[in-house]
C-alpha positions as CSV (number, residue, x, y, z in Angstrom):
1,X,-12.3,-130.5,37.8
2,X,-14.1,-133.5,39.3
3,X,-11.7,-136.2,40.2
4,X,-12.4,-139.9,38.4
5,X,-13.8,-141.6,41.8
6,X,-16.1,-138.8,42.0
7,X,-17.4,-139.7,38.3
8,X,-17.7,-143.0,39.3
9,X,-19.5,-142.1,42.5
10,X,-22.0,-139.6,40.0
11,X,-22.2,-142.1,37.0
12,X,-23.6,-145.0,39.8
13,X,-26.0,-142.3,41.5
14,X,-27.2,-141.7,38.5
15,X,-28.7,-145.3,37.4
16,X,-30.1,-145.6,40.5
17,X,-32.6,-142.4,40.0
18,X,-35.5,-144.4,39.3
19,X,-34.8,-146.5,43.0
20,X,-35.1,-143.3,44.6
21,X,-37.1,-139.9,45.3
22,X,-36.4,-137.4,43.0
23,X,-35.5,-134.9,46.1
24,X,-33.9,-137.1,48.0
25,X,-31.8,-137.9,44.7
26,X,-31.4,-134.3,43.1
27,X,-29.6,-133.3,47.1
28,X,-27.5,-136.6,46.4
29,X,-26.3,-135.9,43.0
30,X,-25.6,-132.2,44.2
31,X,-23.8,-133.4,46.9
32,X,-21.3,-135.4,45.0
33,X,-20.7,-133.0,42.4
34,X,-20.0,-130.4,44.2
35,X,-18.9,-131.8,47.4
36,X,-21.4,-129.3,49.3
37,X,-23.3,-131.0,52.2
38,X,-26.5,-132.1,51.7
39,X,-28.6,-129.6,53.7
40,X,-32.1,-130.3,53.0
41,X,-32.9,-131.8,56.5
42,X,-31.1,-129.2,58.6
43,X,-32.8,-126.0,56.4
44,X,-36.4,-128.0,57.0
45,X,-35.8,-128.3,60.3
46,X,-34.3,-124.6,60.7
47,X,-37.4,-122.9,58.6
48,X,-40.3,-125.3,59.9
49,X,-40.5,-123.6,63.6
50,X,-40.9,-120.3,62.8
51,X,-38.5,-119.4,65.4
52,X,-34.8,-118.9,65.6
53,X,-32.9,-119.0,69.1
54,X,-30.4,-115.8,68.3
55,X,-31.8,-113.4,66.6
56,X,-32.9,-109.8,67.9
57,X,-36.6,-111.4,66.8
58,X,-36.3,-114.9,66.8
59,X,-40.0,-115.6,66.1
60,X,-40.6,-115.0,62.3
61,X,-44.2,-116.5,61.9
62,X,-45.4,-113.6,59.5
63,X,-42.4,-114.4,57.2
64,X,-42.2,-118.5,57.2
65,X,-44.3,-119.2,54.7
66,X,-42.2,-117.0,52.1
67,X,-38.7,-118.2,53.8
68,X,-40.2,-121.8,53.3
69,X,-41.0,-120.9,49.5
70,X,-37.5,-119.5,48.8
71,X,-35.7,-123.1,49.5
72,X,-38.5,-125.0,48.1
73,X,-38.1,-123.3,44.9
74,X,-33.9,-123.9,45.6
75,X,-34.4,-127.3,46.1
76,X,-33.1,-126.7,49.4
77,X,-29.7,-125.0,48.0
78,X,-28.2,-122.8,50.7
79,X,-28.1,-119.2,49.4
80,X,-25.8,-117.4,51.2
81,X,-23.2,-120.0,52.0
82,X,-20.8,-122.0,48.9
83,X,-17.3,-124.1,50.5
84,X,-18.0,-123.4,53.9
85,X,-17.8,-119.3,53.3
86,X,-20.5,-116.8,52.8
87,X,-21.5,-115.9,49.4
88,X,-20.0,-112.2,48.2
89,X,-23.3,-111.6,48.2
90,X,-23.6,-112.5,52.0
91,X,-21.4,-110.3,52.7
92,X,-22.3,-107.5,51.0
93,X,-25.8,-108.2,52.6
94,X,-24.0,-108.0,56.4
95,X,-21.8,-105.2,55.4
96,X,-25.8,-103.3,55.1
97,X,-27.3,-104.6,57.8
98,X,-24.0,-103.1,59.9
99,X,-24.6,-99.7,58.7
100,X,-28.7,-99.8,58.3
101,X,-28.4,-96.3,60.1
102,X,-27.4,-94.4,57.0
103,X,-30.9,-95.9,56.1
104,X,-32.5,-94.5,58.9
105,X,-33.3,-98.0,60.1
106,X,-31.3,-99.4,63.5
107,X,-29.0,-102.1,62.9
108,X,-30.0,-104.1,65.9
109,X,-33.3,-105.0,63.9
110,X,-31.3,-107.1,61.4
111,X,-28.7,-108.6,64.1
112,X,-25.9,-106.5,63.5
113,X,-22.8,-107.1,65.8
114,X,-23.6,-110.7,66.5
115,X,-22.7,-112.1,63.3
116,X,-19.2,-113.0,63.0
117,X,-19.8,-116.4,65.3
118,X,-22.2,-117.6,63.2
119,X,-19.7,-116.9,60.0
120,X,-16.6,-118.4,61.7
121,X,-18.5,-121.8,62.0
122,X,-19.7,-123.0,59.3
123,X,-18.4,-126.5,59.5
124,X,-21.7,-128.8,59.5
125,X,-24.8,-129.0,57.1
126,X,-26.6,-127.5,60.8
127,X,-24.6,-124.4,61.5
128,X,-25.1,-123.9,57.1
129,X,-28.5,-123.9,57.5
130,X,-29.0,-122.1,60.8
131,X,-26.6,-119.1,58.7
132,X,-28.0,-119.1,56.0
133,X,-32.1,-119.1,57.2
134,X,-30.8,-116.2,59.6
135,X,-29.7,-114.2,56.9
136,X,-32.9,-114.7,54.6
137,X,-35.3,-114.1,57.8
138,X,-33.0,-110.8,58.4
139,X,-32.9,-109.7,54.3
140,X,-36.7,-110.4,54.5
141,X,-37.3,-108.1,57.3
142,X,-34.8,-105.2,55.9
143,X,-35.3,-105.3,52.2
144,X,-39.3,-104.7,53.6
145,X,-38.6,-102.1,55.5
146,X,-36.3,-100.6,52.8
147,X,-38.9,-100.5,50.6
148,X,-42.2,-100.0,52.6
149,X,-41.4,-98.9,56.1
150,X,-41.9,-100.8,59.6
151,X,-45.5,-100.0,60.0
152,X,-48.7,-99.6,58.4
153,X,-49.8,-96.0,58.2
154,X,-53.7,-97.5,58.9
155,X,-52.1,-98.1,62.5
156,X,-51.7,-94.1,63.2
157,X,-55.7,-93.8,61.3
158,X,-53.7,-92.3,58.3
159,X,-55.1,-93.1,55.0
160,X,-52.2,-93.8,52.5
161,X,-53.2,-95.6,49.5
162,X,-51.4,-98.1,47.9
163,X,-49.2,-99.3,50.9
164,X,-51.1,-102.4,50.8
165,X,-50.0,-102.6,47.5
166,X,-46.2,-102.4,48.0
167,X,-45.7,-105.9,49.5
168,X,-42.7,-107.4,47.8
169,X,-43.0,-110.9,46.7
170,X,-39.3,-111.8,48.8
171,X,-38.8,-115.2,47.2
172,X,-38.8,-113.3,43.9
173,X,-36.9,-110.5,45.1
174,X,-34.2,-112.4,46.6
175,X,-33.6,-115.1,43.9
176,X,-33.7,-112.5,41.1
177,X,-32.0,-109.0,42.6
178,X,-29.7,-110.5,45.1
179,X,-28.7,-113.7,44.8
180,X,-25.8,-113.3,42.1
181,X,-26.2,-109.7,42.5
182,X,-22.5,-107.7,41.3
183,X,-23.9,-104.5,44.0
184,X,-25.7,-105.4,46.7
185,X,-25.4,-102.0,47.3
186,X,-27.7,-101.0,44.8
187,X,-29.7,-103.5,45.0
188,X,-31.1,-102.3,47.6
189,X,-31.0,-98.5,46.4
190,X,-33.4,-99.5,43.8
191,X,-35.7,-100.9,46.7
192,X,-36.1,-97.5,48.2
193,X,-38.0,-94.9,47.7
194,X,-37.4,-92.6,44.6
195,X,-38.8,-89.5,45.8
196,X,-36.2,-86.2,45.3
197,X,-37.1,-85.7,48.9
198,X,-36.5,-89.1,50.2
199,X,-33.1,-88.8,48.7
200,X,-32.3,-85.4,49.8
201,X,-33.3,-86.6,53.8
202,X,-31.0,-89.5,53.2
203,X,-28.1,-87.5,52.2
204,X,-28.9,-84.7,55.1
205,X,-29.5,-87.7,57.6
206,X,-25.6,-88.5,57.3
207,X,-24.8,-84.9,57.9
208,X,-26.4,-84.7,60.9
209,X,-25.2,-87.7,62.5
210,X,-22.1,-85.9,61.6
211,X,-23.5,-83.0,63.7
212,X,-24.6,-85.2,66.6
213,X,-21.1,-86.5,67.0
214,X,-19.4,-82.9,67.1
215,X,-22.7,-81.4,69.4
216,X,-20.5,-81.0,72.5
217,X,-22.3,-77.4,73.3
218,X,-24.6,-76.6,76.4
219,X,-28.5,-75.5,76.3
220,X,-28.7,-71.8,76.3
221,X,-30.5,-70.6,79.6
222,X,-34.4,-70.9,79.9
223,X,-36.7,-67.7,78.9
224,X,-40.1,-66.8,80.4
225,X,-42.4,-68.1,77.4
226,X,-44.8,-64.8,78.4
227,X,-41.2,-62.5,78.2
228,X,-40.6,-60.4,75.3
229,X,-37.7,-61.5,72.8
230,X,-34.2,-59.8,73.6
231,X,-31.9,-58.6,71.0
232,X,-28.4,-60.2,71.2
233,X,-25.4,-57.8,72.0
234,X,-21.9,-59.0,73.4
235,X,-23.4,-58.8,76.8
236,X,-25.6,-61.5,76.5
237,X,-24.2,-64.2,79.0
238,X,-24.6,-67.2,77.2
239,X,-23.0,-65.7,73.9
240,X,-20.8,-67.8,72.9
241,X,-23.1,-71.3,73.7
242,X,-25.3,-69.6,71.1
243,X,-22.6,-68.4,68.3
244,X,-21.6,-72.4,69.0
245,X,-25.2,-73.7,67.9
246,X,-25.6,-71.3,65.2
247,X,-22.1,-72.4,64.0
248,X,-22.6,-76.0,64.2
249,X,-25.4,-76.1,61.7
250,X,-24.1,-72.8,59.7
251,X,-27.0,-70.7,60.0
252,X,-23.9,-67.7,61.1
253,X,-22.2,-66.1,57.9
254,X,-19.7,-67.3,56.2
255,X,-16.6,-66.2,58.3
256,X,-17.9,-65.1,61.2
257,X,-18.0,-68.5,63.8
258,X,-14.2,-68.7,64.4
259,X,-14.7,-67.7,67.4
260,X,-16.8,-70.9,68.8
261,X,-14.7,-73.2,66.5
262,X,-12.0,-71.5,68.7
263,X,-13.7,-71.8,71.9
264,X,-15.3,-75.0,71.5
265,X,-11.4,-76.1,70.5
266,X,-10.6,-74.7,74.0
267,X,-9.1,-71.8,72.9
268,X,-9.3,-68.5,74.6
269,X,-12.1,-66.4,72.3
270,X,-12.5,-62.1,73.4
271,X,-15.4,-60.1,72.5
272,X,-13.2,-58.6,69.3
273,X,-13.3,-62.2,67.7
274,X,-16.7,-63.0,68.5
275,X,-19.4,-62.5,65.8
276,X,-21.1,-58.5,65.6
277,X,-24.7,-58.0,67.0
278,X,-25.5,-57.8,63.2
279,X,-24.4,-60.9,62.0
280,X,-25.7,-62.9,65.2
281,X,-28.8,-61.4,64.6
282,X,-28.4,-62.3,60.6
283,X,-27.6,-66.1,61.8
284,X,-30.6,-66.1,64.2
285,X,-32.8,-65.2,61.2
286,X,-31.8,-67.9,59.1
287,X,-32.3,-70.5,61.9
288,X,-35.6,-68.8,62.5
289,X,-36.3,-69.3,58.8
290,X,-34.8,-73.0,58.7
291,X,-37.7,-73.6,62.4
292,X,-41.0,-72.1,60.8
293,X,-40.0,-69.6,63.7
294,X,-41.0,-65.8,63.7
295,X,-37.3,-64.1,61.6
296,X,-36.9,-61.4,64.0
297,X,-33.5,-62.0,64.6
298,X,-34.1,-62.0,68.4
299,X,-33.8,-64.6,70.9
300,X,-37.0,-65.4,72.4
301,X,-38.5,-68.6,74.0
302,X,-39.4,-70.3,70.8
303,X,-36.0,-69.9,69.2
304,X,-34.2,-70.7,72.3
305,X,-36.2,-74.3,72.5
306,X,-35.7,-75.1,69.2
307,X,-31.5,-74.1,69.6
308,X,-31.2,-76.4,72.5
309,X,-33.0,-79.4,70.6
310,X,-29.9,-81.8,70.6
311,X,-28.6,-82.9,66.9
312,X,-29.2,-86.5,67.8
313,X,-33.0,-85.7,67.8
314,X,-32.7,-84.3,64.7
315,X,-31.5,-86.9,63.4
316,X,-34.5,-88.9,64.8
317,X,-36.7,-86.2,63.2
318,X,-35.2,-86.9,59.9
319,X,-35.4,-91.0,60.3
320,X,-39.4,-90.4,60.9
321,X,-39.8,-88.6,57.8
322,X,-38.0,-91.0,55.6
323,X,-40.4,-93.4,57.2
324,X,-43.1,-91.8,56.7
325,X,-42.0,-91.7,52.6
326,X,-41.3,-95.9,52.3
327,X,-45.3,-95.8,52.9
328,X,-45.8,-94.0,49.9
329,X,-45.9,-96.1,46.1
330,X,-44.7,-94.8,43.3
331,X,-48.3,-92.8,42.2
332,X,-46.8,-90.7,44.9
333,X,-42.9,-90.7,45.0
334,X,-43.5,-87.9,42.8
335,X,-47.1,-86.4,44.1
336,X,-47.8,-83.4,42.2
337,X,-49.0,-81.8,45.3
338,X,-47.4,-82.0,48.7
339,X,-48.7,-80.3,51.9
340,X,-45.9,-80.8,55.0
341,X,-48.0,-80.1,58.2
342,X,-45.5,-78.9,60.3
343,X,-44.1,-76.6,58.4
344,X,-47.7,-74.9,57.1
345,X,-46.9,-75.7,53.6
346,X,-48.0,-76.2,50.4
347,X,-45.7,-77.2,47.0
348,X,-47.0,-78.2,43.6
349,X,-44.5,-79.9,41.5
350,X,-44.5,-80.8,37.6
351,X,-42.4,-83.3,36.3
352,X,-41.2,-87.1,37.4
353,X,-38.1,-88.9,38.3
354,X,-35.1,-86.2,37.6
355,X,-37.3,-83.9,36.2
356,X,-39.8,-83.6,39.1
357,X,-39.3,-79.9,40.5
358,X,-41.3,-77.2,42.3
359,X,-43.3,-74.9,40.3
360,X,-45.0,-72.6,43.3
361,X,-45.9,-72.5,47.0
362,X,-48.0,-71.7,49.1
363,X,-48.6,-71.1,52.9
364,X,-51.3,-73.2,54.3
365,X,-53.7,-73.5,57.7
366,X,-53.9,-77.2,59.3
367,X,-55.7,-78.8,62.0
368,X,-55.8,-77.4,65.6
369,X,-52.7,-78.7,67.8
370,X,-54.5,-78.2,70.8
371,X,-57.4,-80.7,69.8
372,X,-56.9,-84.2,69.1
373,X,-60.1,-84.6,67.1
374,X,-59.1,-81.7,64.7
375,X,-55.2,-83.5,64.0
376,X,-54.8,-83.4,60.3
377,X,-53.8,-86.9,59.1
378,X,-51.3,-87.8,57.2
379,X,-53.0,-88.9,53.5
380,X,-52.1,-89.8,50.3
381,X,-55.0,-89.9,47.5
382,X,-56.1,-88.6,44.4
383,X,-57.4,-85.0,44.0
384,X,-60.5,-85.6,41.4
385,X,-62.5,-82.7,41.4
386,X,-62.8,-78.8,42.7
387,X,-66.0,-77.3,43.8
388,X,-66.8,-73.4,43.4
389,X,-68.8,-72.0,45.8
390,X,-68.9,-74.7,47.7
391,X,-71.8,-75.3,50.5
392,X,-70.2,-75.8,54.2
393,X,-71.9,-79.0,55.2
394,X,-71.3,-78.9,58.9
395,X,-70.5,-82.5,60.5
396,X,-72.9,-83.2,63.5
397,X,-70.3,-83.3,65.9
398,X,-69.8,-80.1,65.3
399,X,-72.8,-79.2,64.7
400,X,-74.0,-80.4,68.0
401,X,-70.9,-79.0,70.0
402,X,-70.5,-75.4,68.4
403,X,-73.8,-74.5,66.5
404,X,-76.7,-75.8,68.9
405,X,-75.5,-73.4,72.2
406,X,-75.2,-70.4,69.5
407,X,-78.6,-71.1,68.5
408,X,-79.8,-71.1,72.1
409,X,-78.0,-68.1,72.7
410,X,-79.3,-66.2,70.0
411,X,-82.7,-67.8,68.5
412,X,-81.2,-65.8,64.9
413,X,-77.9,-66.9,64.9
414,X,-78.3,-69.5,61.5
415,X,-79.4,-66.4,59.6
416,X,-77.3,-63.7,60.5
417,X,-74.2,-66.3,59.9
418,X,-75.4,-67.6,56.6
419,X,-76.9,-71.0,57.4
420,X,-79.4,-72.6,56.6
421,X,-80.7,-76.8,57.8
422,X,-81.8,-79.3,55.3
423,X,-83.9,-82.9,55.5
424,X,-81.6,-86.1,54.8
425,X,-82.3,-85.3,51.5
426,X,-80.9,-81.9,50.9
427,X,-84.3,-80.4,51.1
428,X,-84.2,-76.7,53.2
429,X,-86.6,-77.4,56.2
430,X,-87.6,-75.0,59.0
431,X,-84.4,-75.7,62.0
432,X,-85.3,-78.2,64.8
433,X,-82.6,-77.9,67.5
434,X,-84.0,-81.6,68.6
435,X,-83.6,-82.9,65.4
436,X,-79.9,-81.0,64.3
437,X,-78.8,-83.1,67.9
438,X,-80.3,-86.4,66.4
439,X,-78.6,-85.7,63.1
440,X,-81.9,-86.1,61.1
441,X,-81.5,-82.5,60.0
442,X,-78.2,-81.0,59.0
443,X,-76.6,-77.7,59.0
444,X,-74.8,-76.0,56.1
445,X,-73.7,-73.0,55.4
446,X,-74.4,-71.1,52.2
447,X,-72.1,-70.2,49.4
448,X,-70.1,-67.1,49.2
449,X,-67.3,-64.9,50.8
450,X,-68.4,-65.6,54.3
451,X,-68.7,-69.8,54.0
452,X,-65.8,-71.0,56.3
453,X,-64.7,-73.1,53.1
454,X,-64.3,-69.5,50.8
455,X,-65.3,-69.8,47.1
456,X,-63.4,-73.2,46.2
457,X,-62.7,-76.9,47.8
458,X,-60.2,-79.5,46.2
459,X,-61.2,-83.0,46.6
460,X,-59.4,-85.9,47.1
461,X,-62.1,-88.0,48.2
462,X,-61.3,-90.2,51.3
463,X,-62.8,-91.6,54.9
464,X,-61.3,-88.5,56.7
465,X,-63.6,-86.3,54.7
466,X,-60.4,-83.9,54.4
467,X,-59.7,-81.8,51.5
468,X,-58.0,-78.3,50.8
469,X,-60.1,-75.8,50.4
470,X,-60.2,-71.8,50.1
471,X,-61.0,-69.5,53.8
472,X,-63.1,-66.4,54.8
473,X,-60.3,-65.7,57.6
474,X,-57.0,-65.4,55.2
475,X,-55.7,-63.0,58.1
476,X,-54.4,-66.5,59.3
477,X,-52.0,-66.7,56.9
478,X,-50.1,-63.5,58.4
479,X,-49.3,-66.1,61.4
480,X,-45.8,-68.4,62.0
481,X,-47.9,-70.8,63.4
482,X,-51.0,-71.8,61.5
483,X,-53.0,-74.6,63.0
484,X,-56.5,-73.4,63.3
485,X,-59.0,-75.7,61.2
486,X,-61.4,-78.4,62.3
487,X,-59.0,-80.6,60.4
488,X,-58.9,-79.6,56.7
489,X,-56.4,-77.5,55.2
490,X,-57.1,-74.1,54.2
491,X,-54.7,-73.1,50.8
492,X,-53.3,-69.3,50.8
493,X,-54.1,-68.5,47.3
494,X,-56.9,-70.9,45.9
495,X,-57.4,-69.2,42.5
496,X,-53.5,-69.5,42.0
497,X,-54.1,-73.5,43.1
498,X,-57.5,-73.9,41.1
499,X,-55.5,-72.3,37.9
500,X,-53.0,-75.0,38.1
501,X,-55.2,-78.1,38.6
502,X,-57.4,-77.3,35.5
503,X,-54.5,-76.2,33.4
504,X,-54.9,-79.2,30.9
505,X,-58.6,-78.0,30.3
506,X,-59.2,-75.9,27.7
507,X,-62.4,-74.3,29.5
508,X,-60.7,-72.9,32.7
509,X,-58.4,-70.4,32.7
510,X,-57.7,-67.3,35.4
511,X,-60.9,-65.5,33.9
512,X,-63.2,-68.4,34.1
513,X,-62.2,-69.5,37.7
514,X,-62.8,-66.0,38.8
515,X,-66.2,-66.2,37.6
516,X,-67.1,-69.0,39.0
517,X,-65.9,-68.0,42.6
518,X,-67.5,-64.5,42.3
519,X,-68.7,-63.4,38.7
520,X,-72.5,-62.0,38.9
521,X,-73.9,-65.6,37.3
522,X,-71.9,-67.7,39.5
523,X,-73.2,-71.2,40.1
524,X,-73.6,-72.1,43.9
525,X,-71.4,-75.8,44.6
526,X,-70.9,-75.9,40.9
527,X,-68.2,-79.3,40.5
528,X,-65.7,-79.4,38.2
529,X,-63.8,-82.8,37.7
530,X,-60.1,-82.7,36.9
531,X,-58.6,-83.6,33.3
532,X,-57.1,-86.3,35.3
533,X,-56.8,-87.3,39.0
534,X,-53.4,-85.5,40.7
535,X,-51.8,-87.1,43.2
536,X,-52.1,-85.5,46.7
537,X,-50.0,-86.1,49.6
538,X,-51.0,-84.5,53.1
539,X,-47.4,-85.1,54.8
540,X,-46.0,-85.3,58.2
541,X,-42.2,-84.2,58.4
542,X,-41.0,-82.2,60.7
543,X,-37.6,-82.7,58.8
544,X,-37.7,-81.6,55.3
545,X,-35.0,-81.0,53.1
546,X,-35.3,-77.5,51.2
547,X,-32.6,-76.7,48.3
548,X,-30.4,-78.5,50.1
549,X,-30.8,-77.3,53.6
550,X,-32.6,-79.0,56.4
551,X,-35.2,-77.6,58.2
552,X,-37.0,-79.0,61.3
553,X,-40.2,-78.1,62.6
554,X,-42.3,-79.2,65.7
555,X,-44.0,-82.0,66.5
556,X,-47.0,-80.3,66.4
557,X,-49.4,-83.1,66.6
558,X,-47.1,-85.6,68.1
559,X,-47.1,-87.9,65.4
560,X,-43.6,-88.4,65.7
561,X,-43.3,-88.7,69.3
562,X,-46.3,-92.1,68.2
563,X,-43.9,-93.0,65.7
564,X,-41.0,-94.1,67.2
565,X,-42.6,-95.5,70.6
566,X,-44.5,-98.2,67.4
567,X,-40.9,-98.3,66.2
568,X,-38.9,-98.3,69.7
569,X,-40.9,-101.5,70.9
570,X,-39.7,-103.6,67.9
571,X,-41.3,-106.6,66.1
572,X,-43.7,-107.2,65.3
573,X,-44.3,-104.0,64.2
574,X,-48.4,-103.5,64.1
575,X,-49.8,-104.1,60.7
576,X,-53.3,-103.2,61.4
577,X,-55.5,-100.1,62.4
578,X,-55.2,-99.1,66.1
579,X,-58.4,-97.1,66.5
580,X,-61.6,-95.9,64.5
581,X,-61.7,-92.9,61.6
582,X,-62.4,-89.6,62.8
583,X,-64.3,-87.6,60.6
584,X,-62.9,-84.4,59.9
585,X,-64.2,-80.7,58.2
586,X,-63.2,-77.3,57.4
C-alpha cells in the first residue's frame, strides 16, 4: 500500500510529464511507485560495451544487440532482480546453470560457482544492473545452446539443414517463457530437443556419471592386437578387474557379479564365488553386442580396449551425441530414417512425437576410416527420389587416382569391368586417358549387378553428393566393422528399403521394385520421385541409446575427438565453415 507522501510525490510527478522526457519520466514514476532504483543509466552503461569484467566470457559482442533489445523493450526494467533479491525466476535460472551437466553442457560456460557475490550485493542501481545483464548474457548463451548446440555443424563440412533456421529470437524468448515463468525447469525442457533419442541419452547420460563416480577398477592387461582371442576360465590373472567392468555396466547376469561388488567392497572373493566360465563368457557377449564388437564371448584386443575405456569418457561420448542432436530442427527430431555411423546402422521409423518408433533395420557400409577424403559426413536432408539401375558416374578424383593406372595397366580394363566414358553431355565417346585426367570426358559405369552402386540409389540431394544406395559386394555386410565406401553408404537390404519409401504409392510394391532392379524390361537409371520427401539423417553417435541400453562405439572418423577440442577451447564457439566440401561417391 503506497504511503500518502508517496501519492503526493506521484500525483506532482505526474503534472510535470509534459516538462520532461517521456523515458526519463516513465523511470521516475516507476521509481516512486515502487520504490525500485532507477536503473536505466547503470543497465546502459552495463550493456553498451559488449563486455563484462567477471564472467567465464566476458566479451558478448555476438549477443549485444539482442541484450540491448530485451531492456529497451523493458524500458530499462531489471528482470531478474525485484527489492534488492533475485526474481524466483532468477533463481531457478542459477539453480540450471549449476547443474548444466545433466544437460550435457559444462557449468563453467554459464558462470556457475561464482555467483553467490554477485547475489549477496545488490545494494545500488550498479551492482542491479551488472546482476541482472550477467544473467541475461549467461540465459542467452545457455538457452542457445539448449536449443541449438555450441557450434555450427557447417564448421566440421557437415551439411545439416535447418540449423540456420533454429536461431531463437532471445528477447522474445526470455520476456514471454521465462520471465514470470511458474518452472523454469521446463522452460527450458521445452527448448530442447524432442527427439525419443535425445531424451533417452539424457536420461542414460545421468547413469553414467553415476558410473564414472563408482569406476574405481584398473585396465585389464594389454593384448597383442595380431594375438588370437583367449577364452576366459578362473585362471585368467586379471579375473576379477574384468568381472568388476562387466559388473559395473551389467553386461554379467543377473546374480552372478557378487563377487566384484564383494571385492571391489574389499572383501575377500575365492574362485567358488566368482562368476562360471559360462556366464563370463555370456557377459562378454553382451558387451560385445552393446561395442559393435565381434560376440564371441572371448577376450581379445578389441574387447579389451573398449573395457578399459573409463566411464567418464563415456559420458563425454554421450554429451557429443546430444550435441550433435540440438543441430537438428524439428523436420528431423523425428527423421524417418536414421543411419548412426559408428555403429553401421540403419533404422526407419514411422510415427512422430510419442508415437515415433522403429519399424526395421538394417546393417549398413560407411566411408573408409583409414581415408580422410572418404569420411562420411554427418547430414541431415530430404530423401526425394530412388533410382533403379542406377549408372555409377565416377567422380574425377577418382577417376584420375583409381581408374587411369588400371587403364594403363590393362588397355581393356573399361570393358571387362563394365564401363563405358561419355562427352560433358552424356554422349558415349571413344576413352581418352588425356582427356578422363582433364575431366572433359567422364567415366561411368553401366547398370546392372556388377555397378558398384547395385540396382538402386536413394537420394537426398546435397553438396556431398552422398546418398544410400544398394552394393555388388554385400559379403561386407558379414563384417563387425564395415567402413569400406568412397564415402556413401551402402544399405544391407535395398529392395526391403525401396519397399518402404514408395509405400504411399500405389504403383510400387515388392513385385514392381523387383522389376525394375532386374525384370527382363528393366529400364537402365529409371528415377522414381517419392510420394513425398522423407527426412534423412546420416548421424554421428558413437553413444546411442537402444531400448534402454547404452551402447558406445568408436570414434571411427574422429569426429568426436574434433568435437570437443571446438567445444574444450570455449567461446566463441565458430559459427562458420572451417574448410571446403569434399565431394564424395559410392
Amino acid at each position: 500500500m503506497q504511503t500518502p507522501s508517496r501519492n503526493i510525490v506521484l500525483a506532482l510527478t505526474l503534472f510535470l510529464l509534459p516538462l520532461a522526457g517521456c523515458k526519463k519520466t516513465s523511470s521516475v514514476i516507476r521509481q516512486v511507485a515502487t520504490g525500485e532504483p532507477d536503473t536505466t543509466q547503470p543497465l546502459q552503461s552495463a550493456i553498451n560495451p559488449g563486455r563484462m569484467d567477471g564472467l567465464q566470457y566476458p566479451d558478448f559482442h555476438d549477443i549485444q544487440p539482442q541484450v540491448n533489445a530485451l531492456y529497451g523493450g523493458r524500458e530499462f526494467i531489471p528482470m531478474w532482480v525485484k527489492n534488492g533479491r533475485p526474481t524466483k525466476q532468477a533463481s531457478s535460472l542459477l539453480d540450471e546453470f549449476e547443474h548444466a551437466a545433466k544437460r550435457g553442457l559444462r557449468p563453467q560456460d554459464y558462470n556457475a560457482g561464482r555467483w553467490s557475490e554477485r547475489t549477496a550485493d545488490l545494494k545500488s542501481p550498479e551492482s542491479v544492473a551488472k546482476f541482472d545483464v550477467a544473467m541475461t548474457v549467461n540465459a542467452m548463451r545457455f538457452l542457445n545452446d539448449v536449443h541449438r548446440g555450441r557450434t555450427n555443424p557447417a564448421h566440421f563440412t557437415f551439411g545439416v539443414k535447418g540449423w540456420e533456421q533454429k536461431k531463437l529470437d532471445l528477447p522474445d524468448v526470455l520476456n514471454k517463457q521465462f520471465a514470470d515463468a511458474n518452472d523454469v525447469a521446463a522452460a527450458v525442457d521445452a527448448l530442447e530437443p524432442q527427439s525419443p533419442q535425445f531424451k533417452a541419452l539424457k536420461q542414460g547420460l545421468q547413469h553414467y556419471v553415476d558410473l564414472a563416480q563408482q569406476d574405481q577398477t584398473d585396465a585389464l592387461p594389454k593384448m597383442d592386437p595380431a594375438a588370437k582371442s583367449i577364452t576366459v576360465t578362473h585362471a585368467y590373472p586379471a579375473l576379477k578387474t574384468l568381472v568388476q567392468k562387466l559388473a559395473l555396466e551389467g553386461d554379467l547376469p543377473n546374480g552372478s557379479a557378487n563377487a566384484a561388488t564383494n571385492d571391489a567392497a574389499g572383501e575377500k572373493a575365492d574362485d567358488s564365488s566368482m562368476p562360471s566360465s559360462s556366464e563370463i563368457a555370456d557377459g562378454l557377449k553382451h558387451f560385445q553386442g552393446r561395442h559393435a564388437l565381434n560376440e564371441d564371448g572371448k577376450l581379445g584386443s578389441a574387447t579389451i580396449d573398449a573395457l578399459n575405456i573409463p566411464m567418464a569418457q563415456r559420458v563425454r561420448q554421450i554429451e557429443d551425441a546430444m550435441e550433435r542432436w540440438r543441430w537438428m530442427d524439428e523436420n528431423y527430431q523425428n527423421a524417418a530414417v536414421v543411419v548412426n555411423l559408428p555403429e553401421f546402422r540403419l533404422r526407419a521409423f514411422e510415427g512422430t512425437g510419442t508415437d515415433h518408433h522403429e519399424v526395421f533395420r538394417m546393417s549398413v557400409v560407411d566411408g573408409k576410416s583409414d581415408d580422410d577424403t572418404h569420411h562420411t559426413p554427418v547430414i541431415a536432408d530430404m530423401m526425394r527420389y530412388v533410382v533403379f539401375r542406377p549408372y555409377w558416374n565416377v567422380p574425377p578424383s577418382i577417376a584420375r587416382k583409381e581408374i587411369i593406372p588400371h587403364m594403363q595397366a590393362q588397355p581393356n580394363y573399361l570393358s571387362a569391368k563394365g564401363y563405358e566414358v561419355v562427352d560433358l553431355k552424356g554422349k558415349v565417346v571413344e576413352p581418352s586417358i588425356a582427356a578422363i585426367a582433364r575431366g572433359t570426358q567422364m567415366v561411368r559405369q553401366k547398370s546392372g549387378t556388377s555397378n558398384a552402386l547395385g540396382l538402386v540409389k536413394f537420394m537426398f540431394p546435397n553438396q556431398f553428393n552422398v546418398y544410400l544406395h544398394d552394393t555388388n559386394e554385400k559379403y561386407l555386410f558379414a563384417r563387425t566393422r564395415r567402413d569400406f565406401s568412397h564415402g556413401c553408404v551402402r544399405v544391407q537390404d535395398p529392395p526391403k528399403l525401396a519397399n518402404w519409401v514408395l509405400r504411399e504409392s500405389t504403383k510400387w510394391d515388392e513385385d514392381a521394385i523387383a522389376d525394375a532392379m532386374s525384370g527382363d524390361d528393366a529400364q537402365d537409371n529409371k528415377t522414381v520421385l517419392l510420394p513425398k520427401p522423407i527426412p534423412v539423417i546420416i548421424f554421428y553417435g558413437t553413444a546411442w541409446s537402444d531400448d534402454g541400453e547404452m551402447h558406445f562405439f568408436r570414434d571411427m572418423y574422429g569426429y568426436d575427438k574434433d568435437l570437443e577440442k571446438t567445444v574444450d577451447a570455449g567461446r566463441p564457439y565458430p559459427q562458420k565453415p572451417e574448410k571446403a566440401v569434399t565431394q564424395k561417391d559410392a
